[in-house]
C-alpha positions in Angstrom: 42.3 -48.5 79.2 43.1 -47.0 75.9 45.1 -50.2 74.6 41.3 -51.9 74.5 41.3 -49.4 71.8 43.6 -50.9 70.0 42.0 -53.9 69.9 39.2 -53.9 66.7 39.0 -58.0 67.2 36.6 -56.9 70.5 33.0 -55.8 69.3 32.8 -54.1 73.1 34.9 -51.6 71.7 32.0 -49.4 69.9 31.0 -47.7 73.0 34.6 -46.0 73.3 33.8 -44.9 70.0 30.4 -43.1 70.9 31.6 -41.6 73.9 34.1 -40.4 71.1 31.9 -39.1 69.0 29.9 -37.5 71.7 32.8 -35.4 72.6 33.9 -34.3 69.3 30.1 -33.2 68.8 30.5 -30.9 71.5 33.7 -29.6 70.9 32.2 -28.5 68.0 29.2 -27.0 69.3 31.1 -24.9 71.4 33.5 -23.8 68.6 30.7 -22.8 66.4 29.5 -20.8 69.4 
């Protein structure tokens, strides 16, 4: 759920913010394309 986001206490949380990451990385490919 997104409220785990919300939640920096939890070290889990990290992998949210590669999937993230990941997305914004190839929203940006395709832009530059």
């Amino acid at each position: 759920m997104s409220t785990s986001i919300y939640l920096p206490r939890i070290p889990k949380i990290p992998v949210s913010i590669t999937l993230a990451n990941m997305a914004i990385c190839l929203l940006y490919n395709f832009s530059s394309r």
